[in-house]
C-alpha positions as CSV (number, residue, x, y, z in Angstrom):
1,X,-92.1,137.6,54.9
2,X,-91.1,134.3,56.7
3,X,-87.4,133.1,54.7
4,X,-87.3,129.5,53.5
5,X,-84.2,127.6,54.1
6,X,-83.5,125.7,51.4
7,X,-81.7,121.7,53.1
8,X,-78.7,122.5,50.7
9,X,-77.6,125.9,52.0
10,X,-74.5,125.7,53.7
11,X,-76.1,128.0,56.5
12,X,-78.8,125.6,56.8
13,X,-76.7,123.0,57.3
14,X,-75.1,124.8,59.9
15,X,-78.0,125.8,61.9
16,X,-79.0,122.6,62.3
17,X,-75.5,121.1,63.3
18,X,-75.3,124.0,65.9
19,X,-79.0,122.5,67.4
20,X,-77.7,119.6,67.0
21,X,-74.3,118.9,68.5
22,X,-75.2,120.3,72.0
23,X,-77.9,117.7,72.4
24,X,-75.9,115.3,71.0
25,X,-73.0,116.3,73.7
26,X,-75.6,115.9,76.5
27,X,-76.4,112.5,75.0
28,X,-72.8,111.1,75.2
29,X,-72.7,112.7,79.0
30,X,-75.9,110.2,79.9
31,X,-74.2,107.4,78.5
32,X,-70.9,107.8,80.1
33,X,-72.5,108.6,83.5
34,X,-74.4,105.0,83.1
35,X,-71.5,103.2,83.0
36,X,-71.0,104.3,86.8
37,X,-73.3,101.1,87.9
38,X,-71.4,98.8,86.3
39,X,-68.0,100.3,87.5
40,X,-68.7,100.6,91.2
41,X,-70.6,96.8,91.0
42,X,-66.8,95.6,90.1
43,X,-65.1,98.0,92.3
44,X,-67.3,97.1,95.6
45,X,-65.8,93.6,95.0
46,X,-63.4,95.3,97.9
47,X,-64.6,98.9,98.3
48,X,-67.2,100.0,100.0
49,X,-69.1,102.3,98.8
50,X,-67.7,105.4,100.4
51,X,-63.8,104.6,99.4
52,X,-65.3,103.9,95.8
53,X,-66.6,107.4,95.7
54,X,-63.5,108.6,97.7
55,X,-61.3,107.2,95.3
56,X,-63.3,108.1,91.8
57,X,-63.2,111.8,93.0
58,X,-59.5,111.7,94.0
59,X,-58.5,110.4,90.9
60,X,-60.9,112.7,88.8
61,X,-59.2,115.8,90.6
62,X,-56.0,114.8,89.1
63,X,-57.0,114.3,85.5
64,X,-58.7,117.7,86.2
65,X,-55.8,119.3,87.6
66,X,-53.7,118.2,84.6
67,X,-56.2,119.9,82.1
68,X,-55.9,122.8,83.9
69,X,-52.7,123.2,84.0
70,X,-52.8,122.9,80.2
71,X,-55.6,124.9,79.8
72,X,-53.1,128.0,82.1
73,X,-49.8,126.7,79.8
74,X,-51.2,127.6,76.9
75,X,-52.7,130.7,78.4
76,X,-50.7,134.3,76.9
77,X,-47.9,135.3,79.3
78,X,-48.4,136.4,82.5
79,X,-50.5,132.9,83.6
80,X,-53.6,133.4,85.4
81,X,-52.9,133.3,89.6
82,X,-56.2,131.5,90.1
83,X,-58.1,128.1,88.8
84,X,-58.1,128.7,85.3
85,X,-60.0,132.2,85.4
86,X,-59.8,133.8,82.2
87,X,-57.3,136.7,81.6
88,X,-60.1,138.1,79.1
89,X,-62.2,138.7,82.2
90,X,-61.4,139.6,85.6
91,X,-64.4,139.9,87.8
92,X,-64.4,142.2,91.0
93,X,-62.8,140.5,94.3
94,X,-66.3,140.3,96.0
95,X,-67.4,138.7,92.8
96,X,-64.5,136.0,93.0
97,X,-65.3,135.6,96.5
98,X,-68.5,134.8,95.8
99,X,-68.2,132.3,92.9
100,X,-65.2,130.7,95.3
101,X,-67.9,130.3,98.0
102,X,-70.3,128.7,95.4
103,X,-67.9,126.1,93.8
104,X,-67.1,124.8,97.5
105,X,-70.8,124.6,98.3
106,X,-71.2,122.7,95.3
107,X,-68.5,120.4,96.2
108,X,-70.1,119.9,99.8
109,X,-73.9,119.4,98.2
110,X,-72.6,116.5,95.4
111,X,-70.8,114.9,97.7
112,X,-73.5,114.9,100.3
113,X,-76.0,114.0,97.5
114,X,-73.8,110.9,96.8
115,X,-72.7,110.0,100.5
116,X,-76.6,109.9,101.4
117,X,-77.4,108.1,98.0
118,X,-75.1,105.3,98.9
119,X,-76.5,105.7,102.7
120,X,-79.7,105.4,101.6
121,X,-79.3,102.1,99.7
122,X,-78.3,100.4,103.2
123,X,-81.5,101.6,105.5
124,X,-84.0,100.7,102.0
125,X,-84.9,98.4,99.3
126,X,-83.1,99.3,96.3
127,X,-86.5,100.1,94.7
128,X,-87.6,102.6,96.9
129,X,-84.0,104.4,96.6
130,X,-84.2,104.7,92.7
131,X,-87.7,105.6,92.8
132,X,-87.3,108.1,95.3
133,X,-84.1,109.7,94.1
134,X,-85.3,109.9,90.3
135,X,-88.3,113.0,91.7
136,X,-84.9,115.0,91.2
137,X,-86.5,116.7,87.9
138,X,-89.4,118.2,89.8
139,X,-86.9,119.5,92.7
140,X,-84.9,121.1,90.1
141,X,-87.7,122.7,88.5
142,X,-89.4,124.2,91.6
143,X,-86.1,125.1,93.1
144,X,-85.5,126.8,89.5
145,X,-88.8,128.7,89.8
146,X,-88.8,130.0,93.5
147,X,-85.1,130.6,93.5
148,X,-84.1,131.8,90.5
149,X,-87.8,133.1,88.6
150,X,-86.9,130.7,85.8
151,X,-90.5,130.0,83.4
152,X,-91.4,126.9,82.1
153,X,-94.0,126.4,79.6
154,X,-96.5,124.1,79.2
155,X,-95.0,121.5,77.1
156,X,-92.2,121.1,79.2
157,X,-94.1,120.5,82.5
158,X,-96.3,118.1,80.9
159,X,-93.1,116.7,79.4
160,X,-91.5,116.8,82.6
161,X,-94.1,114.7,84.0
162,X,-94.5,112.2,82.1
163,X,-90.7,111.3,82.0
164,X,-90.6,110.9,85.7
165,X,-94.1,109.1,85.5
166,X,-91.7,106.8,83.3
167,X,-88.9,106.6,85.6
168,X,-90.4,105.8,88.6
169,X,-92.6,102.9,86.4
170,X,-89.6,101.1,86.6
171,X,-89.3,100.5,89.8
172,X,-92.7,100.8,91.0
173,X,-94.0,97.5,91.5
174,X,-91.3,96.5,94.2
175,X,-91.9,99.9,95.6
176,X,-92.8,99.1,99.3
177,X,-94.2,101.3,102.2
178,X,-92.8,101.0,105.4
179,X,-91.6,102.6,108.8
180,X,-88.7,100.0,108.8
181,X,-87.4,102.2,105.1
182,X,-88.1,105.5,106.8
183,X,-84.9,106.5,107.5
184,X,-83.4,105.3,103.9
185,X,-86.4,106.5,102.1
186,X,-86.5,110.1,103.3
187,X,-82.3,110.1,102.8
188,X,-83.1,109.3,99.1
189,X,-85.3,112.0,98.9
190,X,-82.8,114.6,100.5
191,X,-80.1,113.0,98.2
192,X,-82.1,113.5,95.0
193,X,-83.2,117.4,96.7
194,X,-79.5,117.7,96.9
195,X,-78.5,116.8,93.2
196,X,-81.4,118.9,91.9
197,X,-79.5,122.1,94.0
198,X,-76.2,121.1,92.8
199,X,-77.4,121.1,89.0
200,X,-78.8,124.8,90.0
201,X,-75.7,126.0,91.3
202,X,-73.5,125.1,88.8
203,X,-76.2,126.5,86.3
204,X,-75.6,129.9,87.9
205,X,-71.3,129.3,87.4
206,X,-71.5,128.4,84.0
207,X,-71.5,131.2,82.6
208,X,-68.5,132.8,84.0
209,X,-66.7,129.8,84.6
210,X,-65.1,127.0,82.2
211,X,-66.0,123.1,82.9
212,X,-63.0,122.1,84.2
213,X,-62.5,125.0,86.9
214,X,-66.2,123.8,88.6
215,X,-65.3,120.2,88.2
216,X,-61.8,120.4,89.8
217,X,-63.0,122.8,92.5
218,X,-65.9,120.2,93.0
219,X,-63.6,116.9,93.2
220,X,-61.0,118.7,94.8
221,X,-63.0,119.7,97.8
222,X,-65.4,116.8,97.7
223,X,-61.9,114.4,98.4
224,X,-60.8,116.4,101.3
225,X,-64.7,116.3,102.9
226,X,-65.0,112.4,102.4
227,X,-61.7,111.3,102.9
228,X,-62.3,111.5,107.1
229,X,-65.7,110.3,106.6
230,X,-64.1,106.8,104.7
231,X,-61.6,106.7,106.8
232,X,-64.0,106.4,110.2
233,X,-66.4,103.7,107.8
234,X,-64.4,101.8,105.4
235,X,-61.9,99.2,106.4
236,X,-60.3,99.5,103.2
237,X,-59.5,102.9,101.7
238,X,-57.8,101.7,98.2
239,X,-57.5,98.8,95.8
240,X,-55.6,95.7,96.3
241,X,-56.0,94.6,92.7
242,X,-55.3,95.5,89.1
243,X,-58.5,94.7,88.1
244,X,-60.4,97.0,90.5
245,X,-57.9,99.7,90.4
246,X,-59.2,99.4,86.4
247,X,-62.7,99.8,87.6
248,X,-62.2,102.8,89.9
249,X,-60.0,104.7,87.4
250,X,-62.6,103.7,84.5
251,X,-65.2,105.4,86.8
252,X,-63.8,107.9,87.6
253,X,-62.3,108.7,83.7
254,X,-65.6,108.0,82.3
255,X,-68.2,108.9,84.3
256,X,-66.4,111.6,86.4
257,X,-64.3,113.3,83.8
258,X,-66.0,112.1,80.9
259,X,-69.8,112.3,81.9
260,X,-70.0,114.7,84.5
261,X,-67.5,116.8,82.4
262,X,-70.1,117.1,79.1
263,X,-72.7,117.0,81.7
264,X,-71.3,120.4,82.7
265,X,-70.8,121.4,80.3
266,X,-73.9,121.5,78.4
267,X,-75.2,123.5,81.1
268,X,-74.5,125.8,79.5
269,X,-76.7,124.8,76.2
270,X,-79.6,123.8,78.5
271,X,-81.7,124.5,81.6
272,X,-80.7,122.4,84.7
273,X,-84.7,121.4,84.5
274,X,-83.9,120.1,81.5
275,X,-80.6,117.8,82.1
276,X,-82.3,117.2,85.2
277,X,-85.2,115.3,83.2
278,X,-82.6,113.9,80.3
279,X,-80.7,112.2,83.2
280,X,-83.4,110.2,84.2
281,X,-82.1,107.8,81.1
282,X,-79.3,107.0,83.5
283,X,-80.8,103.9,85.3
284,X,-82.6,103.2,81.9
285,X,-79.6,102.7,80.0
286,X,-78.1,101.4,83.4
287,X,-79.9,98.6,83.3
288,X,-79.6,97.8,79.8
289,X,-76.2,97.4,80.0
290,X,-76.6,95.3,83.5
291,X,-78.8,93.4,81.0
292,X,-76.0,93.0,78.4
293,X,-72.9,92.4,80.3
294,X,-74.9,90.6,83.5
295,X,-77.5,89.3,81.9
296,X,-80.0,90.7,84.0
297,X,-83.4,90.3,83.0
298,X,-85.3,93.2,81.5
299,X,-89.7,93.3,80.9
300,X,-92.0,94.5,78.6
301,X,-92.4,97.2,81.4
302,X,-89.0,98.4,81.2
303,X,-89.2,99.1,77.4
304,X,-92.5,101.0,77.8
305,X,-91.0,103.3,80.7
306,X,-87.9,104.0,78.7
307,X,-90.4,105.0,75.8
308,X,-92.3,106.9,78.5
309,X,-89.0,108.6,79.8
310,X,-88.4,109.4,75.7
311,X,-91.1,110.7,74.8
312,X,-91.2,113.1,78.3
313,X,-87.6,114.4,76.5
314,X,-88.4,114.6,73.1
315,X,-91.0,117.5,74.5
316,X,-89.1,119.1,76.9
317,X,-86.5,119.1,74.4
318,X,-89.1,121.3,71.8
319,X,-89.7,123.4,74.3
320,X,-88.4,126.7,74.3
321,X,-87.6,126.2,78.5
322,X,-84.9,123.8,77.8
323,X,-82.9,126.0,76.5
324,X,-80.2,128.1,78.4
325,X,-81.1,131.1,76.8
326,X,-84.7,131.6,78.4
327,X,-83.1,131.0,82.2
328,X,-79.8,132.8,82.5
329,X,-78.0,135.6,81.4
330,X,-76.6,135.6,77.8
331,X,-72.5,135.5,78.0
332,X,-70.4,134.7,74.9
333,X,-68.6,131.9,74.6
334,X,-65.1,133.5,74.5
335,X,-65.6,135.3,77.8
336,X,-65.3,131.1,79.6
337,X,-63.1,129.7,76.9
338,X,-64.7,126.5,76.8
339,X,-65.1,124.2,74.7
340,X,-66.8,120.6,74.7
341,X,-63.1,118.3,75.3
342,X,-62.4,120.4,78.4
C-alpha cells in the first residue's frame, strides 16, 4: 500500500527541502551568471573582449586557489599532495592521470567556447550569435546520448524543445541569412558545440571531484592558454581605472566564482541536458536587467519567449532525465566533500 505523507511530518518537510534546495541552487547560479553582460558592457569601456575574459579567469583562479587552500588547511594531518583530492579516496595513478587529462581539456574547451563566442560577435550580427549559440541544449543532449548512453524521456525532449523554440524567439526576427555572417555564424555554432562538451565533461568529474578542484584547474589553465592569445590582440591587457577594475573583479566574483561555481556544482544534482536547457534563462534574465539598469527596451515577444523558455523547464524539470541519478554513477556525497559554498 502507497504511504501518505502527511505536509506536517517533519520527514515530509524534509523531502521536499532536499528537492528543493538543489533547484533552487541552480536558480541562484543562472542569475549570477546573467550579471556577466552587464559586467563585461562596463569593463569593455577599455578591455577588449579577450583581456576581459583573460582577466575574469585570472582573478577567479585566485579566489579559487584561496578556497583550496582552506579546503587542504582544514584537511586531517598529512595534507593532500594534489588539488584538493580527498584523503577518503585515493584513486589509482592511471585514474588520476586520466581525470588530470580531463580537467585540462575542459579548461582548453571553455575557453575556446568563449574565445570563439566573443569571435563570433565580431564576423555577425549579434542576433545571429545568440540565436546560434543558445542550440547548446540539443548538442548537450545528443552528445549525452551517443557519448555517454544517457536516456531521455519524452517529457524532457519535448520540454527541451520548446525552451529552445523560446530562446531562439527572442532573437529571431533580426535573425539574417548571409554569406557575409558565415564565418561568425558557424563560430557561434562551434562555440555553443563547445559549451555543450564542456558541461559533459565536467558531468563525468563530478562525481569524484569537488567544485572548486574543476573550477581552479579550469581557470588556472584557461589563463595560461589566453594570456598569449590577448597579448598578440589586445592593446590593453588590464584596467586603468577603479571603476572597471570593479567590473572585472565583480565578474569574475559573481559570475565566475559565484555562478559557474553553483553551476558546477549542481552537476551533480542534475543532468548536463538539463542545466544545459535551465541556462537558456541567461540572455532572458540578461536582458531584463539590460532593461532595468539601461533601460533597454523589452516586447510583448520577449515576455512570451521567457514563458516559453519556463514552461520548456518546468517539464524537463518533472522529468525523471533531469536528474543526476538516471545518467551517472551513484557516488555519496562524503566521497567529494562538497558542499554548495565551495
Amino acid at each position: 500500500m502507497r504511504e501518505i505523507l502527511n505536509p506536517t511530518d517533519p520527514k515530509t518537510a524534509e523531502i521536499a527541502s532536499s528537492k528543493l534546495l538543489p533547484f533552487l541552487t541552480l536558480t541562484l547560479a543562472i542569475v549570477a551568471v546573467s550579471c556577466a553582460a552587464i559586467f563585461i558592457r562596463f569593463a569593455e569601456q577599455e578591455l577588449g573582449a579577450n583581456a576581459t575574459v583573460l582577466n575574469r579567469l585570472a582573478i577567479a583562479t585566485v579566489a579559487f586557489w584561496v578556497l583550496t587552500a582552506i579546503q587542504d588547511w582544514r584537511q586531517p594531518w598529512p595534507p593532500s599532495l594534489s588539488l584538493n583530492w580527498k584523503q577518503d579516496w585515493q584513486p589509482p595513478s592511471a585514474d588520476r592521470l586520466k581525470d588530470s587529462i580531463k580537467l585540462i581539456a575542459v579548461a582548453a574547451v571553455s575557453s575556446a567556447s568563449v574565445v570563439l563566442w566573443a569571435q563570433s560577435l565580431t564576423e555577425t550580427s549579434i542576433a545571429n550569435s545568440t540565436l546560434l549559440r543558445n542550440l547548446t541544449p540539443i548538442f548537450t543532449s545528443l552528445g549525452g546520448w551517443l557519448l555517454l548512453g544517457q536516456q531521455f524521456d519524452r517529457r524532457f525532449i519535448l520540454g527541451t524543445i520548446i525552451a529552445v523554440l523560446g530562446a531562439i524567439a527572442i532573437g529571431v526576427e533580426d535573425f539574417q541569412i548571409s554569406h557575409e555572417h558565415l564565418l561568425g555564424d558557424g563560430l557561434a555554432l562551434l562555440s555553443a558545440v563547445l559549451y555543450g562538451t564542456n558541461l559533459l565533461l565536467v558531468e563525468g568529474l563530478r562525481s569524484r571531484l569537488s567544485t572548486s578542484t574543476i573550477l581552479l584547474w579550469r581557470c588556472a589553465v584557461g589563463t595560461l592558454l589566453l594570456f598569449p592569445i590577448a597579448s598578440l590582440l589586445e592593446d590593453q591587457l588590464f584596467p586603468q581605472t577603479w571603476q572597471v577594475w570593479l567590473a572585472v573583479a565583480a565578474l569574475a566574483l559573481v559570475c565566475q566564482v559565484l555562478g559557474q561555481g553553483l553551476l558546477v556544482y549542481s552537476l551533480k544534482q542534475f543532468s548536463s541536458g538539463f542545466i544545459a536547457v535551465v541556462l537558456l534563462l541567461e540572455p532572458i534574465l540578461t536582458a531584463i536587467l539590460a532593461w532595468a539598469i539601461f533601460a533597454e527596451a523589452l516586447d510583448w515577444t520577449n515576455w512570451l519567449a521567457f514563458a516559453m523558455v519556463l514552461s520548456g523547464i518546468y517539464l524537463t524539470r518533472s522529468s525523471g532525465s533531469a536528474t543526476q541519478a538516471v545518467v551517472s554513477p551513484t557516488v555519496s556525497e562524503g566521497q567529494t566533500g562538497d558542499n554548495p559554498s565551495q
